[in-house]
N, C-alpha and C positions, 0 to 999 in steps of 0.2 A: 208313286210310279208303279203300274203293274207290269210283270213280267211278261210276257206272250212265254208259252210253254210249246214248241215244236218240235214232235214225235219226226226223230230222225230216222228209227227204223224199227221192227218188229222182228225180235227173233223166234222162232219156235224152239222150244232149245230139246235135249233128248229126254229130259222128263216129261214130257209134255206140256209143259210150264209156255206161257209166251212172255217174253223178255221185251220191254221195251224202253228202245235207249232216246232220250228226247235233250234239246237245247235249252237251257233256260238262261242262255245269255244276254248281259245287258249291257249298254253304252256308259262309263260312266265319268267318262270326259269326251272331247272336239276330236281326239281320237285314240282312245284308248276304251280297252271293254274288262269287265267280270266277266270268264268264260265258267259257265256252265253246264254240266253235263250230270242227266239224273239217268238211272235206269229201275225200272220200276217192275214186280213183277205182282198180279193177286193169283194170291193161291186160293182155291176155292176146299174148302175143308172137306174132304169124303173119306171115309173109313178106309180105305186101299190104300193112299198116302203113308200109312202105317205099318205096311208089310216088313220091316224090321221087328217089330216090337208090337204083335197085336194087341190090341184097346179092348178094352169088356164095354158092354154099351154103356154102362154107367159112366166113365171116365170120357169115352166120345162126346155124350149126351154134356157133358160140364163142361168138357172145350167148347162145345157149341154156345153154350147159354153164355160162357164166360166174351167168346170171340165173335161170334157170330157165324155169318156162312165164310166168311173169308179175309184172310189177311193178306198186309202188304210187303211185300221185300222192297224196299227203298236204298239204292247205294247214291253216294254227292260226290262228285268231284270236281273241282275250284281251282283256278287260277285266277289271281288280279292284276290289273294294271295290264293285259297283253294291249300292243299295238293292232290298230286296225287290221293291217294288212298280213298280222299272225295271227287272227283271232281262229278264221278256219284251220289253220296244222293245228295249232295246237288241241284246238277242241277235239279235233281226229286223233291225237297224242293219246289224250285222257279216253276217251272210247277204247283204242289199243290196249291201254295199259290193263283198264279194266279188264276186257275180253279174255286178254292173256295172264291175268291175274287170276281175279274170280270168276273168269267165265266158265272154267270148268267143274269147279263147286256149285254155282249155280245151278250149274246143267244134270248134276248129280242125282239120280234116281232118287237117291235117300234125302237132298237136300229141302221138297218140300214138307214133309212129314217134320224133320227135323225142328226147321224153321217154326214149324206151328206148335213145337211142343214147347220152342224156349219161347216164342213169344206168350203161349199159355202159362206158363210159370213165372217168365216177367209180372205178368198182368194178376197171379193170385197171391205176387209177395204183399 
């Protein structure tokens, strides 16, 4: 069974970053659903990301080769078994939560740089 993946909405957030929050919910009974909600961000890798903690080109140059031009920020958040006719609050719940959770880390100046240096170090353990 595939999912249909449907971009609920596009944030711009204050890093410049765009945020996007999408549906991947599915039916999985006569009426009831998995509610899914992903929000997805790609960070495109450029030296300026960095303005905390400046990079020598050497150490740039190895994220690159290591990462490529760019990573992805992926958050999931799941509920099962909702009834049909809660599938939409709740899905709006899980959006809320996020937004007012980590939406403001997200949005964080220093959060893309950040993001690229532990996924770079994930990736060279």
């Amino acid at each position: 069974m595939t999912v249909e993946k449907r971009i609920v909405k596009e944030i711009e957030l204050e890093n410049n970053q765009i945020l996007i929050i999408s549906d991947l919910s599915r039916k999985i009974s006569a009426d009831a659903y998995v509610v899914i909600m992903t929000a997805n961000m790609e960070i495109n890798i450029q030296k300026e990301l960095f303005f905390d903690d400046p990079l020598s080109d050497f150490k740039f140059e190895d994220i690159l080769a290591t990462l490529g031009d760019s990573v992805i920020y992926e958050f999931k958040g799941e509920r099962n078994f909702i009834m049909d006719h809660e599938k939409d609050d709740v899905f709006e719940a899980i959006v809320k939560t996020f937004l007012d959770n980590l939406g403001p880390y997200v949005a964080s100046p220093r959060f893309p740089g950040k993001f690229v240096l532990k996924t770079y170090k994930d990736r060279i353990k």
